[in-house]
N, C-alpha and C positions, 0 to 999 in steps of 0.2 A: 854336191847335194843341192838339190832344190829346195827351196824354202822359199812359201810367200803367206806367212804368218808370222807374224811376232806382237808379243807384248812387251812392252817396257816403260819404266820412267822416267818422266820428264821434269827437270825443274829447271827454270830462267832464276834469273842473280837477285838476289837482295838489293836494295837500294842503301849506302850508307848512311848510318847517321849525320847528321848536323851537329858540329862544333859549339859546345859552351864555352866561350872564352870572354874573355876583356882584357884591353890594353893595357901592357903593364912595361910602361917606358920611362927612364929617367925626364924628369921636367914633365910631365903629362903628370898631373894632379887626378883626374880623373878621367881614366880611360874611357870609353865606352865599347861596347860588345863589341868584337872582332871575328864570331866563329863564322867559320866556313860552311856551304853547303858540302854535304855527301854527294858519293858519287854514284851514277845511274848502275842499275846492274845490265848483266849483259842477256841479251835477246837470242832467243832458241828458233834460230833459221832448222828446214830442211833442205836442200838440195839434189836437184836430180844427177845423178853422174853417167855419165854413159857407158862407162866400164863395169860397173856393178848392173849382175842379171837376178839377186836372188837376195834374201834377206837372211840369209844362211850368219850374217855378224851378228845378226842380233839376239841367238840363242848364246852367246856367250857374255855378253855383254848387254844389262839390262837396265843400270841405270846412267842418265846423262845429267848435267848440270853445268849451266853456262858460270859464269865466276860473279864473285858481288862486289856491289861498287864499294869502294874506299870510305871512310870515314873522314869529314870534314878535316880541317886544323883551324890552332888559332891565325888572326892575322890573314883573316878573309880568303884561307886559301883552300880552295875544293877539293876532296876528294877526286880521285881518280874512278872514273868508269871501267866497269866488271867490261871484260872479255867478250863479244859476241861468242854462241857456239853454234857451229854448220853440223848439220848432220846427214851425211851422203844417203839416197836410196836411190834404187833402179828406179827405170821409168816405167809406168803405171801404177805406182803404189796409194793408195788412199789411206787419209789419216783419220782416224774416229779418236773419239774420249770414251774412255770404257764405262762411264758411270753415266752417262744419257745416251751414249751410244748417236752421238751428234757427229756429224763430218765435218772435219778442221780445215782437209786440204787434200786435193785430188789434182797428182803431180802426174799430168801427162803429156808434159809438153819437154821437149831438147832443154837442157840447162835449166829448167823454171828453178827458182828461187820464192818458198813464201817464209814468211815470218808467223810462228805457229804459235809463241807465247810470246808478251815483251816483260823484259826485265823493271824490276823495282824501280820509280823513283828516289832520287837521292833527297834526305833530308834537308831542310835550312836551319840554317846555324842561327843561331839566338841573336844574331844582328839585323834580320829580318823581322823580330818583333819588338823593337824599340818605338815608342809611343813618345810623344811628350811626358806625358802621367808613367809613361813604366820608362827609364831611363838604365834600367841595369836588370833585362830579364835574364831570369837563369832557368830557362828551358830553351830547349832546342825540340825539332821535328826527327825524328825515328824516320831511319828508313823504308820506306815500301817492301811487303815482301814479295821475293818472286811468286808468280804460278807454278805450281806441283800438281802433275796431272798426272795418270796410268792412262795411256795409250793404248793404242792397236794400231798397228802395221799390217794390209792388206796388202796383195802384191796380185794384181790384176792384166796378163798378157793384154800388150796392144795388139791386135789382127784386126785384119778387113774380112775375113773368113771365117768361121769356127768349125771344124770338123766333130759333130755329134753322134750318135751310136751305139750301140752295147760292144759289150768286148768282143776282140776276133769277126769283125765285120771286114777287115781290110781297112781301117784309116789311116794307121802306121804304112803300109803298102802303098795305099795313095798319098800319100802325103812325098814317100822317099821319088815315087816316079814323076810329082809334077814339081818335086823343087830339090835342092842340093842337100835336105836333112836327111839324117842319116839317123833315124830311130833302130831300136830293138825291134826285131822282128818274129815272130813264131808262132808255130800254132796253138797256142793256148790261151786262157783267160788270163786277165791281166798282165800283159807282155810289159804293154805301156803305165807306168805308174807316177808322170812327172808330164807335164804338158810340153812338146816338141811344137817350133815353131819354122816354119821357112818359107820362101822368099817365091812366087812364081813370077818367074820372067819375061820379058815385054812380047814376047812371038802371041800369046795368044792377048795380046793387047796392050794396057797399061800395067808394070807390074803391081802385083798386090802379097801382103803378108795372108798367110795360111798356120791357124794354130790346129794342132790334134790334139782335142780332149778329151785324157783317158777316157774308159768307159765309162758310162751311166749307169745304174742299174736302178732296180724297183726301191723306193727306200733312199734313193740319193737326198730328195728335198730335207730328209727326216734327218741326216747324218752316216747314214748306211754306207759301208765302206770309207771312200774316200771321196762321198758324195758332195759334201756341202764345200770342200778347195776344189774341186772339177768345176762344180757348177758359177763357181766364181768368176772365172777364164770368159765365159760364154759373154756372161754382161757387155764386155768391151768389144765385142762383134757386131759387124754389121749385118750379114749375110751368113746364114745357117745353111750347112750341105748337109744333110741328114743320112749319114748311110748305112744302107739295110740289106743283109744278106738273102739274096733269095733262090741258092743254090739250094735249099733245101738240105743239106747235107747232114749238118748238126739239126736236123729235124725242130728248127724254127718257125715259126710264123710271123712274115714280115707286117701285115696288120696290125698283129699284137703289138709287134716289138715299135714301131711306128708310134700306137697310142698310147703306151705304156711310159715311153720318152719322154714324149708330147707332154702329158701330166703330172711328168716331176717338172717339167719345165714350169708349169703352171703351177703348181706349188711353191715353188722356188720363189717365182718373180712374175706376175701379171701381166709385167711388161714384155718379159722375157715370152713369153709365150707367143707374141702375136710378131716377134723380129719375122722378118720373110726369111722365108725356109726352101730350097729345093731339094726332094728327095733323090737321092742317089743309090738305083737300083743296082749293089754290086754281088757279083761271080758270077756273073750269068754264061760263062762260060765254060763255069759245071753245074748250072744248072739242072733242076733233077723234075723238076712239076712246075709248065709252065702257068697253072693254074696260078701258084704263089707270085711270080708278076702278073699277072691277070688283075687277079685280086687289088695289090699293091696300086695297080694304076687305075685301078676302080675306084679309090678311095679317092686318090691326086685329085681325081676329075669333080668329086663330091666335095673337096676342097679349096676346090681352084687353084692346087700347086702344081709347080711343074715337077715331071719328072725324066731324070736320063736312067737310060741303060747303061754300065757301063762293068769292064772289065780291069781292076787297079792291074793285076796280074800282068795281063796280056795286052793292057792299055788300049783295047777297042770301049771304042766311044770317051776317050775322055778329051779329045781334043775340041770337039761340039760344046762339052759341060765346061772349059774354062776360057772359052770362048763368050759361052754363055756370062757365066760369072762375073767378066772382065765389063761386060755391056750393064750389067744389074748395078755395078757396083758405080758405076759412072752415074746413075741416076738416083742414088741410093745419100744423103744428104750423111758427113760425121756428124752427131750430135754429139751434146758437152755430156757424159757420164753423170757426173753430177751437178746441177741447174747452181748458179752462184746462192738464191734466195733459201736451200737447202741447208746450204755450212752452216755453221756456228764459228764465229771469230770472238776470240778474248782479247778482251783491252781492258787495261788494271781499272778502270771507272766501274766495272761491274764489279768489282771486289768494294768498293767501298761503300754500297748503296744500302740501306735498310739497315734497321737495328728492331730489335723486339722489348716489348715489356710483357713481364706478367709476374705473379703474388707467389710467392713461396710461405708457406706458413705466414708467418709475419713482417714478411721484408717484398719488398718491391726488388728484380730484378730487371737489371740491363744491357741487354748485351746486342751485340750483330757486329757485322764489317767495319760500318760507319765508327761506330761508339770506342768499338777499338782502334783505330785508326786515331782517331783523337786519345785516346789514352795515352800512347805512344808518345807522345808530344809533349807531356807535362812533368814537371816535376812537382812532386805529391807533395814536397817539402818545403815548396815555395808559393809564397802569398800571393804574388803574383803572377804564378803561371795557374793558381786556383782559380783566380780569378777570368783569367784566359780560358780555363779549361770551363765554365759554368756559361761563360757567355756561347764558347763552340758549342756547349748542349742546346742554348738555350736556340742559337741559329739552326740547327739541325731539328727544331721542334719538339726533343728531349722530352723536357720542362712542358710544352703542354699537353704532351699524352699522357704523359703520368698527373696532368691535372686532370685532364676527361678518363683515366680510367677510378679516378676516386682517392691519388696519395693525398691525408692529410698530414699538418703539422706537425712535424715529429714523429713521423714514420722512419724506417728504416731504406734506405736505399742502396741497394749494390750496382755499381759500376760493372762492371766486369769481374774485375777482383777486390774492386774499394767500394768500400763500404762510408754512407754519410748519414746525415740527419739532413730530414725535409724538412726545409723552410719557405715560407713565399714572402 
């Protein structure tokens, strides 16, 4: 089965927490903090595999999660680091965030390897904040938590080619005589319902990849049929062979069918539309009304495209068109799919930035990443990590937004989930 969609979720490893501890040794009168940092969680790679052609694993399996780091000890000893976790995909698959719909990572290269989340920071143990003035704190740092994201898995043929069309034009046909695929073949609509891909061979020049994608029809940009994963394939082409029946047989009009293509294509993608295209004028060898290539090459000439005659069937003229193609493609530049300045990369720094205030009846709230982030860290119960904890507001600028938005003396203030009294 073919498959090049999927959704699933992702989460990278927790960071551990940070050890509260103190020395507790015979002849040692007073220990001082011994806890250990946490350990890092583990980081969600994708990987390209070359034996995987399809994402067909990922309708059964939907959620992934790299392992989380260990938890400090006493006696300054670290937690253990969460597990890396690898996640095989074919090659051309792009990676989006379903909730901005941003690109992580666009895997088209032999073996690439990216890193698409990184795991939690591990905490520090409460011997990292020993002061002269605080000599026995009893808080420690919380671990980082991973990123959890719902994904999308694209899965985008690589070709130097794209065979374009309505159904039963002959693509499947072309496709089996100038390379060693071996598609379905018949005469009806929809024969082809999964994109077939194959190799032509160095005689008509350098070789190059050839994909057939199924047919287009009116409505594809929209979702119509199995419009919008067809139209997907085309993006990673260089070189469009447009072909068009002009046997007249099934009582077509190659014009129509020509601009009718044409304007899903432009719908679809702006870009897509203006890839260079040569029309491939096929069955002319049951040809019924030579008006209908008349026509069709009336149009080429009002476009500036080129066009072949040619017969998949009986194979006249197709040795000129991939003779041709083999020349085009030589001068025809790969560009990168997707530009680097387009992705979106997460790095845990974005997760901690910004906190908000604003007035609930009578209480001042506050909350964000930052705010909680330091929450994490303190112990509520202790004088001195309160006091920790007031000065990290007070460096994160807390303390004077809630001056300029108007907290007086003895207002109510929530934290996150703790609640205080304003004071200045």
């Amino acid at each position: 089965m073919f498959t090049d969609y999927a959704k699933i979720l992702v989460k990278s490893g927790d960071g551990g927490d940070g050890a509260i501890s103190f020395r507790r040794e015979k002849y040692v009168a007073a220990g001082g903090p011994d806890g250990g940092d946490g350990g890092k969680g583990g980081d969600v790679y994708f990987i390209v595999d070359k034996d995987i052609n399809t994402l067909v694993d990922f309708r059964y399996k939907k959620k992934f999660k790299a392992e989380n780091g260990k938890n400090g000890e006493a006696n300054h000893r670290y937690g253990k680091g969460g597990e890396d976790l690898y996640i095989k995909v074919p090659i051309g698959t792009i990676i989006k965030d379903v909730e901005t719909g941003k690109i992580l990572a666009d895997l088209s290269e032999k073996n690439q390897v990216e890193k698409i989340f990184p795991g939690g920071r591990g905490g520090k143990g409460n011997s990292h904040f020993a002061t002269s003035t605080r000599q026995a704190p009893r808080f420690s740092q919380g671990g980082e938590k991973g990123i959890e994201k719902e994904i999308i898995l694209e899965l985008k043929l690589l070709a130097d080619v794209g065979l374009i069309g309505f159904p039963n034009v002959g693509k499947s046909t072309f496709l089996s005589v100038v390379t060693s695929a071996t598609p379905k073949i018949a005469d009806y609509h929809f024969t082809t319902l999964e994109p077939n891909l194959g190799v032509v061979k160095s005689e008509y020049g350098d070789s190059f990849v050839i994909a057939d994608i199924p047919g287009i029809i009116e409505g594809a940009s929209e979702g119509t049929g199995l419009g919008l994963q067809f139209l997907r394939h085309i993006e990673r082409t260089r070189l469009l062979l447009h072909v068009i029946d002009v046997s007249g047989i099934e009582g077509r009009n190659p014009v129509q069918d020509f601009n009718t293509i044409n304007e899903e294509l432009k719908k679809y993608s702006e870009k897509l539309s203006k890839r260079k295209q040569i029309i491939v004028a096929n069955k002319i060898d049951s040809i019924q009304d030579e008006n209908l290539y008349n026509e069709l090459e009336k149009l080429a000439k009002e476009n500036d495209m080129e066009i072949y005659k040619i017969s998949a069937a009986t194979r006249q003229g197709m040795k000129e068109l991939l003779v041709r193609v083999s020349e085009i493609l030589k001068e025809l530049p790969k560009e990168e799919l997707v530009k680097q300045e387009e992705r979106k990369v997460y790095t845990l720094e974005e997760k901690d930035e910004g906190f908000t205030i604003f007035k609930e009846k009578d209480m001042w709230v506050v909350d964000g990443p930052a705010v909680q982030k330091i929450m994490r860290r303190v112990n509520l119960e202790d004088n001195e990590s309160m006091h920790y904890f007031q000065k990290c507001l007070d460096n994160l600028g807390v303390n004077q937004k809630l001056k300029e938005a108007g907290v007086q003396e003895g207002d109510t203030v929530r934290v996150v989930d703790w609640e205080l009294e304003w004071y200045d």
